[in-house]
Residue, then its C-alpha position, 0 to 999 in steps of 0.5 A: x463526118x460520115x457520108x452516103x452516097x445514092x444514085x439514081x438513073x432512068x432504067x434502074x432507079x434509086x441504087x442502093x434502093x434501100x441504103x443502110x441508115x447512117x448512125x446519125x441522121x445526115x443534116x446535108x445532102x448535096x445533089x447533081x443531076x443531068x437537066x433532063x432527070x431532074x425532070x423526069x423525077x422531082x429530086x429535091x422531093x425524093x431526096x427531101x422523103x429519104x432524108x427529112x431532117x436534111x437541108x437539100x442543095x442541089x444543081x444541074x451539070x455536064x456528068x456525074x460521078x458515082x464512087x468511080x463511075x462517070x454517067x449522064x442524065x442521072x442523079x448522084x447524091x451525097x448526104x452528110x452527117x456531120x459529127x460535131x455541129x452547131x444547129x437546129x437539132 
């Protein structure tokens, strides 16, 4: 399994704004965001125009985390590619 994680926060954007693609295309990406982000941006859009071939999940909630790092209002995202799976591929 290999993982990426994005953020993205009002003053600042998408960080990393261009992230290193995995070897394998994630085929989940799970997202949290503060109400008020969710929406000022769509997330499920942006997150569907990085990863196409991702199924989105997402959900609203109190903070969020980023590696060590606790923010409010913004959104993290975790995409997942899964090494050995049974699905649509």
């Amino acid at each position: 399994m290999q993982i990426q994680q994005i953020s993205w926060q009002a003053e600042s954007g998408w960080s990393p704004a261009s992230p290193v693609a995995l070897p394998k295309a994630p085929q989940v990406v799970l997202y949290f965001t503060g109400k008020s982000a969710c929406a000022e941006i769509n997330c499920r859009s942006e997150l569907k125009r990085k990863y196409p071939q991702a199924l989105i999940l997402g959900c609203s909630t109190g903070g969020e985390i980023f590696g060590a790092e606790v923010s409010d209002d913004g959104v993290i995202a975790t995409a997942i590619a899964f090494e050995r799976t049974k699905g649509a591929d």
